[in-house]
N, C-alpha and C positions, 0 to 999 in steps of 0.2 A: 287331360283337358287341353282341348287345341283354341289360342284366343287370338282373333284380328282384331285389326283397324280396320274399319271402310265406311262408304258412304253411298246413302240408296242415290237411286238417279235420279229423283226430284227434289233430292235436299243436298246442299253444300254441307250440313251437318256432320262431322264427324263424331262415329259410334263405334264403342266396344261389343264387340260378337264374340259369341264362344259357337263352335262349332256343335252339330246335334243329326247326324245322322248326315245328310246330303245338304241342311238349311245351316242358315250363322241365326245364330237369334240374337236377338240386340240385349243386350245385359240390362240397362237403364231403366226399358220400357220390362220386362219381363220382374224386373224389382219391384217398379211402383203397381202393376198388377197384382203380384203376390203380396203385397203389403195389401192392399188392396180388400184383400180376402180377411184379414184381421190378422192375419202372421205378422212374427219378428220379422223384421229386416235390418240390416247396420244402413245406417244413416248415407255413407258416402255411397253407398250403392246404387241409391236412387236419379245420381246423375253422372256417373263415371262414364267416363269416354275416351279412355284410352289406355293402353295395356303398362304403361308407364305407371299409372297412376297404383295398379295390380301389385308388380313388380316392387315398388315400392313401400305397399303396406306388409309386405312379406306371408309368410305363410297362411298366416290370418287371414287374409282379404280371400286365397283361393280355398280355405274352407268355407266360407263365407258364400262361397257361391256356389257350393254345390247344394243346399239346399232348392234353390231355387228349381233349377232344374229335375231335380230327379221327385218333387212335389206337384208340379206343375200341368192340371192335365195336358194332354197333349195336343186336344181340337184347341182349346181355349190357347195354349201357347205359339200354334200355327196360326190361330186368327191374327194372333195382338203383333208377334216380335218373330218369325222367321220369316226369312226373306231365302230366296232360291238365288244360287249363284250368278245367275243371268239378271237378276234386279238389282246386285248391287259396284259396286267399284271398289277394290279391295286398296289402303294406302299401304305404306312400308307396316312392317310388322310391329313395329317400334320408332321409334325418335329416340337415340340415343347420344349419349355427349359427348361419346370417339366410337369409333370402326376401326380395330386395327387384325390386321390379314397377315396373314404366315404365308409367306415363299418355301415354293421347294419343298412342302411337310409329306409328299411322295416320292418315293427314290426313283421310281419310274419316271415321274415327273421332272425331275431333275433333270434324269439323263436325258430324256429327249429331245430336253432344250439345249442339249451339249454339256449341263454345269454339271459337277462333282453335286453331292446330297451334303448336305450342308451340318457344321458339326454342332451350333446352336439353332433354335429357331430363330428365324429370318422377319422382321417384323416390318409392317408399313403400317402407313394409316392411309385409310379409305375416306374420302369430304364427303361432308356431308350433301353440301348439293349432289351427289353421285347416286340419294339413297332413290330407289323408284319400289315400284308397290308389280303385284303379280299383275298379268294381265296386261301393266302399263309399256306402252315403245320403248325399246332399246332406240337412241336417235342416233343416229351413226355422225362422227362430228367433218368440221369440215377441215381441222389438223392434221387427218391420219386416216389411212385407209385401209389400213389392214389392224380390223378390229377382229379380236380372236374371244370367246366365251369357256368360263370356267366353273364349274360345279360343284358349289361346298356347303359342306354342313358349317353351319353358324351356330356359337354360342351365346345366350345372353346372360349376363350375370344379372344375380338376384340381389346383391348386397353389395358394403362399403367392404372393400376387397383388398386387404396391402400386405405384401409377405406373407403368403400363406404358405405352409408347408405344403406338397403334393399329395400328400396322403389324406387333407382336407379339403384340397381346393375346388372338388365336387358340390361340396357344399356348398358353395358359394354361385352354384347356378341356379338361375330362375326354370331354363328352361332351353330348348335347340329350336333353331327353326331352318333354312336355306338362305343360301344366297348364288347370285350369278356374278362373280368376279370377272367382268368386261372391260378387256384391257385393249390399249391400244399399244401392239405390240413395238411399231419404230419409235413410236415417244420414249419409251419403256427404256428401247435399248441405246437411244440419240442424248436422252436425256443425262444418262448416269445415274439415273436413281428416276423410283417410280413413280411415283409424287402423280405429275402430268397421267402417266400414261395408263393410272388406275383412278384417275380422282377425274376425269372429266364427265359432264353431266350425264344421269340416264347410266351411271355405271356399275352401279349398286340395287338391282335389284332385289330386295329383302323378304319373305316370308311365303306363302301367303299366311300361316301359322306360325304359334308361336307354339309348340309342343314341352307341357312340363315336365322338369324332370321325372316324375314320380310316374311316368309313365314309358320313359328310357329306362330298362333295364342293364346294358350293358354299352354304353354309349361309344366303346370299341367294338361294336362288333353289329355296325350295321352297313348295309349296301351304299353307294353311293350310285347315280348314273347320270351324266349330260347327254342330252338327246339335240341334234342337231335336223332342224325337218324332219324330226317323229325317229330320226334313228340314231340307235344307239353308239353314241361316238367315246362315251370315258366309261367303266366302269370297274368298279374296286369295292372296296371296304375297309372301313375306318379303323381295323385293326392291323389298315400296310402302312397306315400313320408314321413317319421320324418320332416326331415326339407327341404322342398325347394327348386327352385335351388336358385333365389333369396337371401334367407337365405344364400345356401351357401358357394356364392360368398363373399356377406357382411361379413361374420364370417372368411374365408379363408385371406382376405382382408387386416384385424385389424395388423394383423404380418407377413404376406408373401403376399408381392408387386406381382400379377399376371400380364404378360406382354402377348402382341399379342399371339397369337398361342397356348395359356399355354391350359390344356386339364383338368377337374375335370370329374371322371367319378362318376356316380352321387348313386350310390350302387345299388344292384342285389335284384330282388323282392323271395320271398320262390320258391322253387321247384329245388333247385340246387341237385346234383347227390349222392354227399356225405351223404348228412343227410336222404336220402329213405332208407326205409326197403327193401329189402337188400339194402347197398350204391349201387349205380352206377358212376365207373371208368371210364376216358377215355382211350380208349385203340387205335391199333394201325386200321384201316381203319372205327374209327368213322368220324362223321362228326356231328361236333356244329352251329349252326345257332343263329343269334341274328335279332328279328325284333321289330322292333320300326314307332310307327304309324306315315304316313308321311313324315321321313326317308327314309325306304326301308329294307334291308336285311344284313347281316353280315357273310359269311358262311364261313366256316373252316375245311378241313380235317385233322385227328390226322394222325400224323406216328410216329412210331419206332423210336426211341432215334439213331442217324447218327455220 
């Protein structure tokens, strides 16, 4: 099951979609039609609007919904609640109450930035003003000018998560989806710590899906790829990991309580823009892409500092 957030282009309304072939059908409106019909429906259904809300009634709520769907004729459900990609505007995949991002979790990656591979995971946090939604600008800011773009699978956890063993700590996700770790590389390195030079706005691209787990089968063992103008500039697979995701939720755990929705983006494989000969910048009518096998796509256009 793959779920957004978005909003059609004649409503400010924010709505939960689950994906269904090439359309997002709105969840809300697809409920109170099928109740509609004289079927059960669970009550919160009928106005939910946001993948939080899912996330948090836990397994129940995504059984809950598959009724709907797989009942539902199909003329009658393209009338009421799909919308085709071009009708709608997708937000972050979530809202969630920290973002914290792993340095370094490719040895490749390491080295090409010069560092040794690091002997624990490397942890930051990503702000929340950074979070942007697929499709929406990267804005390039007016502190820094060598903005470089990074390609990762994202975790979101499904539950109140404290010390968990590694041998459980799968359990405790909701679900993966992407993200674009848009750094501003001299802040990054001027600063002493990355705070500034990953937290500035527009730098958090998140989703466009949120992909459950029960649909990851091996959550080591899928592609990753950042596409820079349509080409292929990182690719790897989540089994050249340092540590894990497994690992590093248990290690996140020990000292920071992760709750429903919370997002670890799990670190960017080599081939980022900065460290090529010559570096490659983002500039203003690039376009970043993030693909993640099974997943889907992440794509993003740069503009000019607004």
């Amino acid at each position: 099951m793959k779920l957004a957030q978005f909003k059609t282009r004649n409503s400010d309304k924010q709505r939960l979609g689950l994906l269904l072939g090439d359309v997002v059908c709105d969840v809300a409106e697809l409920a109170r039609a099928h109740q509609s019909t004289g079927a059960s429906v669970a009550e919160w259904l009928l106005n939910v609007d946001s993948t939080l809300e899912v996330i948090r009634r836990g397994p129940e709520a995504v059984a809950q919904l598959d009724p709907l769907f797989a009942r539902q004729p199909g003329s009658q459900r393209s009338a009421i609640v799909a919308h085709r990609a071009d009708e709608i505007d997708y937000l972050p995949a979530v809202y969630p109450s920290k973002i914290l991002a792993i340095g370094r979790n490719y040895a490749d990656h390491a080295l090409e930035g010069g560092g040794e591979p690091p002997k624990a995971p490397l942890i930051f946090a990503k702000l929340a003003n950074a979070l942007s939604a697929h499709d929406a600008p990267i804005v390039l800011p007016t502190v820094s000018e060598t903005i470089d773009w990074e390609a990762e699978l994202a975790v979101v956890i499904g539950r109140h998560t404290k010390a968990v063993a590694e041998a459980d700590a799968l359990d405790y996700v909701f679900g993966y989806t992407m993200m674009n770790d848009v750094t501003a590389r001299d802040l990054q390195r001027k600063d002493g710590q990355w705070t500034r030079g990953k937290g500035l706005d527009t730098f958090a691209p998140l989703g466009p899906f949120i992909t459950t787990r029960d649909e990851i089968r091996d959550v080591q063992n899928l592609n990753v790829e950042g596409l820079y103008n349509g080409e292929v500039t990182q690719t790897s697979n989540t089994s050249k990991m340092i540590f894990s995701i497994a690992h590093l939720i248990s290690y996140i755990s020990q000292g920071i309580t992760l709750e429903p929705g919370d997002v670890i983006a799990s670190g960017t494989p080599e081939g980022v823009g900065f460290f090529r000969d010559p570096p490659v910048l983002l500039k203003p009518g690039d376009v970043c892409e993030v693909r993640v096998e099974k997943l889907g796509s992440l794509r993003n256009p740069v503009v000019a500092p607004q």
